[in-house]
N, C-alpha and C positions, 0 to 999 in steps of 0.2 A: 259185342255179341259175336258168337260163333258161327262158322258157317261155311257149306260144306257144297261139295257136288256129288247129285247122288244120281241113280237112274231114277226116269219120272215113275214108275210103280213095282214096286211098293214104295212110299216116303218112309227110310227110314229112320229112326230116332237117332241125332249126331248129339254129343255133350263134346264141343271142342274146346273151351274155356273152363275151365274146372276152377279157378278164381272166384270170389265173389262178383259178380256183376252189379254190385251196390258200387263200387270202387270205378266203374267204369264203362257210359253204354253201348260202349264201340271196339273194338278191337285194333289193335295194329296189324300193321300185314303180316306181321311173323304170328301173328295168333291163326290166321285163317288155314284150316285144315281143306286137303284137296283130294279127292278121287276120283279114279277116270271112272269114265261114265262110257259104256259097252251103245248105250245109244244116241242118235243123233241131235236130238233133243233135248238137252237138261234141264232140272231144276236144280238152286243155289238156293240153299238151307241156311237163314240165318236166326238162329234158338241156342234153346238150352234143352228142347225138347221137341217133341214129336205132337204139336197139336193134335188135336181131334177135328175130322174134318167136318163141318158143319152139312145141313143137308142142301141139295143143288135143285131148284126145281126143273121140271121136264122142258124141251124148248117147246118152244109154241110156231114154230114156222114148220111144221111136218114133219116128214120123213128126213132125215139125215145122212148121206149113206157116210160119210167121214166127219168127224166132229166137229165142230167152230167153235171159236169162242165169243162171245158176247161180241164184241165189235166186229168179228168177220158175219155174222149172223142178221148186224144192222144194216149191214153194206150189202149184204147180199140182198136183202130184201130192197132197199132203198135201190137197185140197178137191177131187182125183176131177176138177178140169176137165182137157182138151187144152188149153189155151191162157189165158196171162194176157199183162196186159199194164200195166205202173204205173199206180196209181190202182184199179185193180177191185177191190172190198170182198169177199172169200170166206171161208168159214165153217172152217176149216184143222182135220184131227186132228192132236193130238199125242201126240208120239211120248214124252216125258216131261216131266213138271212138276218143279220143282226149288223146294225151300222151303225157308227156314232158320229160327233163332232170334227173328230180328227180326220177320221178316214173316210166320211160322208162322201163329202165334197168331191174327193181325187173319183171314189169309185163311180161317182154321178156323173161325173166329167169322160169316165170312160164310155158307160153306158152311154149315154147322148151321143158320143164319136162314133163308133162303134154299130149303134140299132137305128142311130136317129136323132133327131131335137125334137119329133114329135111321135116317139117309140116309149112305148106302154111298156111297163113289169108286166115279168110273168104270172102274178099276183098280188096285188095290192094288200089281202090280210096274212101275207107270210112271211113282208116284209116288217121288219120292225126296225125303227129310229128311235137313239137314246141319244140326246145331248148329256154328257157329263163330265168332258175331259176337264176342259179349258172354259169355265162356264163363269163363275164370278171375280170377273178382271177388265178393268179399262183397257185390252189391249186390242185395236179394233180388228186386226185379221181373223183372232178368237172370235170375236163377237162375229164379224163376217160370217165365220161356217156356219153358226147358229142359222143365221139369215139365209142361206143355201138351203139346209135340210128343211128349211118351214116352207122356201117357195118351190121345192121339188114335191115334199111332202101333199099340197096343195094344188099341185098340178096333175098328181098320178092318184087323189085323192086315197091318200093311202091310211091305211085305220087304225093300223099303232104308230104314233109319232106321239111323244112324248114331250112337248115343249115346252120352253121356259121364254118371256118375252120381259117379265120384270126379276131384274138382275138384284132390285135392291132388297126385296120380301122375295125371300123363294115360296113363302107360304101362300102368296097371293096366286101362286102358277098351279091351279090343283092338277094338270096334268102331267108339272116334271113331275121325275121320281127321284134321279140321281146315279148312281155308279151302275153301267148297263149288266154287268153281270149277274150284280143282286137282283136288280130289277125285272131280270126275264124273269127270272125264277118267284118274286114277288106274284109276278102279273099272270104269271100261268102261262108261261109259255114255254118251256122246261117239261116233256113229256118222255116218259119210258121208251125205248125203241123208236125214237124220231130221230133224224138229224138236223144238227145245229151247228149252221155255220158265219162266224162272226169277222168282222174285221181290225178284231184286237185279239192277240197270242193267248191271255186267260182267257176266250171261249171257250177252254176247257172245264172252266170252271161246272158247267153244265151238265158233265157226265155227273154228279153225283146223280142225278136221276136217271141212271141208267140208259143213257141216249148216247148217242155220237157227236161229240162236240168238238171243236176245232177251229182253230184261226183263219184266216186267208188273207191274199193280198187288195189291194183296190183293185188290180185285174181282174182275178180269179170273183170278186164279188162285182164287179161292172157284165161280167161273165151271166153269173143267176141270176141277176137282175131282170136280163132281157130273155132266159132261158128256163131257172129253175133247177140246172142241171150242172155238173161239177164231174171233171175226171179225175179221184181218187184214186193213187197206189193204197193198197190193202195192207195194212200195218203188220208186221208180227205181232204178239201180245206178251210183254212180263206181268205175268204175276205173283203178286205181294199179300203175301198171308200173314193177318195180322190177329194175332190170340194170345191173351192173358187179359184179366181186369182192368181197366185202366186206371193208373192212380191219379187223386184227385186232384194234384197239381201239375198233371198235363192235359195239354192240349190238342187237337188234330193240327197247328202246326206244329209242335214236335214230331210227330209224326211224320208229317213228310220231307222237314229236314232232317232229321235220322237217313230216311229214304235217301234223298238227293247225296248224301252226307257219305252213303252207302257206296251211293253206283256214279256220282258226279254228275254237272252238271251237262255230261255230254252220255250220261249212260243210258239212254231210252231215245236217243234221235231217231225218229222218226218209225217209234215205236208206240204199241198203246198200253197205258201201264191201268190195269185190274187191281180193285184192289177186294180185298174178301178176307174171312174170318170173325171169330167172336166180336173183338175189339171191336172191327166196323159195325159190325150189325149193332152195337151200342151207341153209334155216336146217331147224335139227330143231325137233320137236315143240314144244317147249318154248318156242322162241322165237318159234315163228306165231303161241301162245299171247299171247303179250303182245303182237304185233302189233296180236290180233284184240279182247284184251282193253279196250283205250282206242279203238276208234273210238265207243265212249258218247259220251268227252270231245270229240269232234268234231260231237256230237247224232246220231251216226248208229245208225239202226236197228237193222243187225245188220254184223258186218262175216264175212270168208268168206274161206278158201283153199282153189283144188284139191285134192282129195285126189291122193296121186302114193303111189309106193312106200314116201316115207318114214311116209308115215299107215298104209299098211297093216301095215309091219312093227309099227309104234306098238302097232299095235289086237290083233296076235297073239296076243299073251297076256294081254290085259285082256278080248275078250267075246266069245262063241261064238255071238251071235246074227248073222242074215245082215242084209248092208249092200248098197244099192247106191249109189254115187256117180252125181253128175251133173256135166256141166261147159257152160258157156258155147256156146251155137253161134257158130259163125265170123261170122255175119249179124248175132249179137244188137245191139241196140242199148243202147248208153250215153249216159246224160247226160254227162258228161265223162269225158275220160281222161288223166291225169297222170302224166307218166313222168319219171324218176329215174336218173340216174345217181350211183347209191350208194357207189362208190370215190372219189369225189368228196369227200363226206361226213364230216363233224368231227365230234367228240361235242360231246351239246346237253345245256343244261339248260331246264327251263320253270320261269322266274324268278317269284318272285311276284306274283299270287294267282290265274293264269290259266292253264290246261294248254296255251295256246296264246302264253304270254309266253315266245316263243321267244328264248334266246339261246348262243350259240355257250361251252362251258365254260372257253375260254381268255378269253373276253371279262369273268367275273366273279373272274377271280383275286385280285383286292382285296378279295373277300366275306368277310369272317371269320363262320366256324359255331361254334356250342357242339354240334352234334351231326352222329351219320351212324345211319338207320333203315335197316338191309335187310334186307323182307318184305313179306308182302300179297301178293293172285291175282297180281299185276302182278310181283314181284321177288323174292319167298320161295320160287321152284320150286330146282330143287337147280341148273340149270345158273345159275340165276342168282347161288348160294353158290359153284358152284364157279369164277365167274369174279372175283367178288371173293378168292376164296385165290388165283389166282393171280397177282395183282396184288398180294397181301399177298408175296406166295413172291416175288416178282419183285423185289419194293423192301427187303426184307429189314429192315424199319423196324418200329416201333413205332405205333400210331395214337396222333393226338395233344387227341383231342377221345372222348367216352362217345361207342362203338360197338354199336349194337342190332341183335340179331340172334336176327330170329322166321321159322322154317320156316313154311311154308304146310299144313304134313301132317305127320302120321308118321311117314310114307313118305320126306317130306323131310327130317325130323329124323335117321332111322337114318341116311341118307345122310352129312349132314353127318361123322357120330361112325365110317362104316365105308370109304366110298369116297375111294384114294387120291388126289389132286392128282396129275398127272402132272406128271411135272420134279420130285417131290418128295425122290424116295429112298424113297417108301411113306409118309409124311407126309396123313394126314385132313385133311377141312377143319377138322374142330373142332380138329385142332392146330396146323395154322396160324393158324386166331383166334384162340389163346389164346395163343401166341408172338409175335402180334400185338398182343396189348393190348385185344380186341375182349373186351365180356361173353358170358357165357355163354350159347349160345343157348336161347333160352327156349320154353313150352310151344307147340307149333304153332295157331296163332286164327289171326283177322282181326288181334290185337292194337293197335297206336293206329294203323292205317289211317286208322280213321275215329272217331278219338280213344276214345268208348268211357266207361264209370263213372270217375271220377277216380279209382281203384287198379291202372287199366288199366297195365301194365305199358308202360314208355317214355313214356307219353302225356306232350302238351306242358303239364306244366302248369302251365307260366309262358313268357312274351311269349320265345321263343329261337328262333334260325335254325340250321333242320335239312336237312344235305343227302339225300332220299329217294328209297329203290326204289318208292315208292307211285304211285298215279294219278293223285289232286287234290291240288290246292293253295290250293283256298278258304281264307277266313279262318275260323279256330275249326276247321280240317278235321281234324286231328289234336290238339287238345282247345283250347288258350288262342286264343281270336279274335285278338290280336294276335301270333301267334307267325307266322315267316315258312319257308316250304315252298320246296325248289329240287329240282324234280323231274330224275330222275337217272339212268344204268345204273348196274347195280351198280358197273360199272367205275368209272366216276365218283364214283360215292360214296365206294368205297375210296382214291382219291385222295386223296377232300376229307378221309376222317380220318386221315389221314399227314401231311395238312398243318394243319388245321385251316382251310380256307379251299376254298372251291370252288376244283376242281382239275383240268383236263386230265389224263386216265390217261395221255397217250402222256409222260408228263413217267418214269412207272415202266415202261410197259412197252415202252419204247425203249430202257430202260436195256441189254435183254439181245441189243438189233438196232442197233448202233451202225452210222453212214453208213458206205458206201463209205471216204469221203474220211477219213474219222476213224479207221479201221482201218486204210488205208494206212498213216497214219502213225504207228501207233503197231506195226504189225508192223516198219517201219523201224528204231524204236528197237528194237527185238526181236531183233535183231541184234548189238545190242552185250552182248557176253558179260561173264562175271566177270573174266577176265581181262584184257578192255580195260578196262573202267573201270578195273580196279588202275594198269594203264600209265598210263592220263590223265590220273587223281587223281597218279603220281609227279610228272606234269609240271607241272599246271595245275589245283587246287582247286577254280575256279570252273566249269570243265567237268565237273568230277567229280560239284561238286553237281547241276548241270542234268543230268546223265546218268543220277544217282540218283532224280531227278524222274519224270523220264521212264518210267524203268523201275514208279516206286511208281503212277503211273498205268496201266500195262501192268498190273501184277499186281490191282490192283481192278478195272480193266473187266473181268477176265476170270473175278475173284471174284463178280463179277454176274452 
């Protein structure tokens, strides 16, 4: 894609690439066109065109006298000032802390040092506890942290703690859930204009609802524990304007490895990356989710979507407490702005060992894989099962490589086993996978995301090339250091275990949207009845055979 600097008003229309963009969704550096830019500020234009800009609602925090942008807006409210501006250090309430099995422990450890062995949280319903790393393993230090969070839990009588005590049924635990990302966001705890702060890097995941989401360390959260309170530097903001249609064999991860793919895995440090336009405004929940969940892997701060209708209906029936959203002033200023025409756009994989080793999926069709993982915050939600069944349902094949397949939740797991595929005939996903050739989906964790005890179910644990719904692709990221990571959509993944080889989905889910030109002519032959072929075959055998050809190609595409 092309892509330009311009001054931020007026955005004007760049065509840098005058090639077809079918051919290719990214440009080399000799393609990118450059102009100075008279102000201090820029925006970086990456299109074919000059989207239209959608409309911006008014902020809801008052008077304004200089514009913010959505995450200066949260922080300024969340530290009681009127006005921020990037770079100002402020003293932030939060709205909930978020801890799991990993990093429980150490932060609890600080907290007790630190306020006390008999010092109270700053609020017991703001904290929230998710077991979900290291959860179904014989490995007893694993199991130990479990045992921490339920007697700290216990002690501070705290009211989200989400536990598991029987390892061998997770169903008999009705209060796990599983991978703590999804799970705020299940339980309702994921609100517009709140901040949320967690002690794992994807707590960004969070911004899709328009909030302030962000990682920290077991200091920084031993910190709010006993306080509530956190001193935040005020991010810059990039924003990513994304418009065109989206075609139906991408995903919101394409998406954001396009992005990452864009600016690198170092291009947003400590930055907060916006995302807006048509495109987003189409994706559901689910998919902002994973938009907002990898701008980490870009080092960026926290990433952010408007809230719009589709987050409200989201939040209906997940949380009775009151929200208010904030958005963008028309004035605000951006470090840069990067715009995308997304119809444009191919499925991508991030090739090994970089989440920014951008390559196009038709481009590694010679990869041969011994595996396909799909799960973890990033690709374990249910839409992202249910878009691999239907790319199973579409291809009517067999997977040809061990198929892994770990829900993010409970909530995700039922899914799998109760919610029909459409196009199915009433067909589950779990029926689909398993007419598929896919394993059975297994207990909802983190699972080998991040590789995990070596009994870590799937984990890599020998040097193999695995195509994944996951986020990294370091070496050793999902357990054997030599083993090789091609990060994926699901769609892509299901592909690649159909073929055993990294795989373009549009190779199955074109099967069912044949061209133009190609239906023409085989409605043509569609025309020839039983009865002519009888006559032609009297006459001439070798027509006969070509007409019977013809016809047996007729009756499979339309068995597809």
């Amino acid at each position: 894609m092309a892509s330009s600097l311009v001054s931020p008003s007026p955005i004007s229309s760049f065509i840098g690439n005058k090639k077809s963009l079918g051919s290719s969704a990214f440009p080399s550096t000799s393609q990118i066109a450059i102009q100075r830019c008279k102000k201090q500020v820029s925006k970086k234009i990456v299109s074919v065109m000059a989207p239209q800009q959608s409309e911006r609602k008014p902020a809801t925090t008052g008077s304004v006298k200089t514009g913010m942008t959505m995450t200066e807006k949260i922080l300024a409210r969340a530290s009681e000032k009127p006005q921020l501006t990037p770079g100002d250090n402020v003293w932030v309430n939060v709205d909930i802390l978020m801890t799991h099995d990993v990093c429980g422990p150490g932060s609890i450890g600080i907290f007790k040092k630190e306020f006390g062995e008999n010092a109270k949280v700053w609020d017991r319903e703001k904290v929230v506890i998710i077991p979900d790393h290291y959860i179904f393993t014989s490995d007893e230090r694993a199991n130990r942290n479990v045992d921490i969070l339920r007697d700290f839990c216990t002690e501070q009588n705290i009211k989200y703690f989400y536990d598991i005590k029987d390892l061998g049924n997770f169903k008999a635990n009705p209060d796990y859930k599983g991978v703590c990302h999804v799970a705020l966001a299940q339980e309702g705890h994921c609100r517009p204009g709140e901040v949320l702060l967690g002690t794992d890097s994807h707590t960004c995941t969070a911004g899709a609802f328009g909030q302030f989401a962000t990682g920290i360390g077991n200091t920084d959260a031993g910190f709010v524990l006993g306080t509530g309170k956190l001193l935040l530097k005020v991010p810059p903001t990039l924003r990513f304007v994304m418009d065109g249609e989206m075609p139906p064999y991408l995903l919101a991860k394409d998406l954001i490895l396009q992005i990452i793919g864009e600016i690198s895995v170092a291009g947003a440090t400590y930055k907060s990356m916006e995302f807006v336009g048509t495109t987003v405004e189409s994706l559901n929940m689910e998919e902002r989710m994973t938009l907002c969940n990898m701008v980490v892997e870009a080092g960026g701060k926290n990433g952010v979507v408007p809230a719009d209708s589709t987050t409200f209906k989201y939040l209906e029936d997940k949380t009775s407490l009151p929200y208010e959203p904030v958005y963008s002033d028309a004035q605000a200023s951006f470090l840069s702005e990067y715009r995308f025409d997304i119809s444009k756009l191919e499925p991508l994989v991030a090739k090994p060992h970089s989440p920014d080793n951008r390559a196009l999926a038709r481009e590694c069709k010679d990869v041969k894989i011994d595996r396909v993982y799909i799960g973890s915050c990033t690709g374990g939600k249910t839409e992202d099962f249910l878009a691999a069944a239907k790319l199973f349902l579409a291809s009517g094949k067999k997977v040809k490589v061990p198929t892994f397949l770990v829900p993010a939740t409970q909530k995700v797991w039922l899914d799998l086993y109760t919610l029909p595929v459409p196009g199915s005939g009433g067909k589950t996903m779990s029926q689909i996978f398993e007419e598929a050739g896919c394993d059975t989906p297994a207990s909802p964790s983190c699972g080998a995301c991040l590789g995990g005890p070596k009994d870590t179910y799937a984990r890599m644990n020998e040097p193999k090339v695995c195509v994944s719904t996951t986020n990294r692709n370091f070496p050793g990221r999902m357990g054997h250091k030599e083993g090789q990571i091609y990060l994926a959509s699901p769609y892509t993944a299901a592909a690649s275990a159909l073929t055993g080889y990294v795989t373009d989905p549009r190779e199955f889910l074109h099967n069912k949207r044949r061209s133009p030109n190609s239906v023409c002519r085989l409605d043509r032959s569609a025309r020839l009845t039983a009865p002519t072929v009888v006559r032609l075959a009297s006459k001439d055998r070798g027509v006969f055979l070509a007409v019977t050809w013809r016809l047996t190609l007729l009756r499979r595409a339309f068995e597809n």
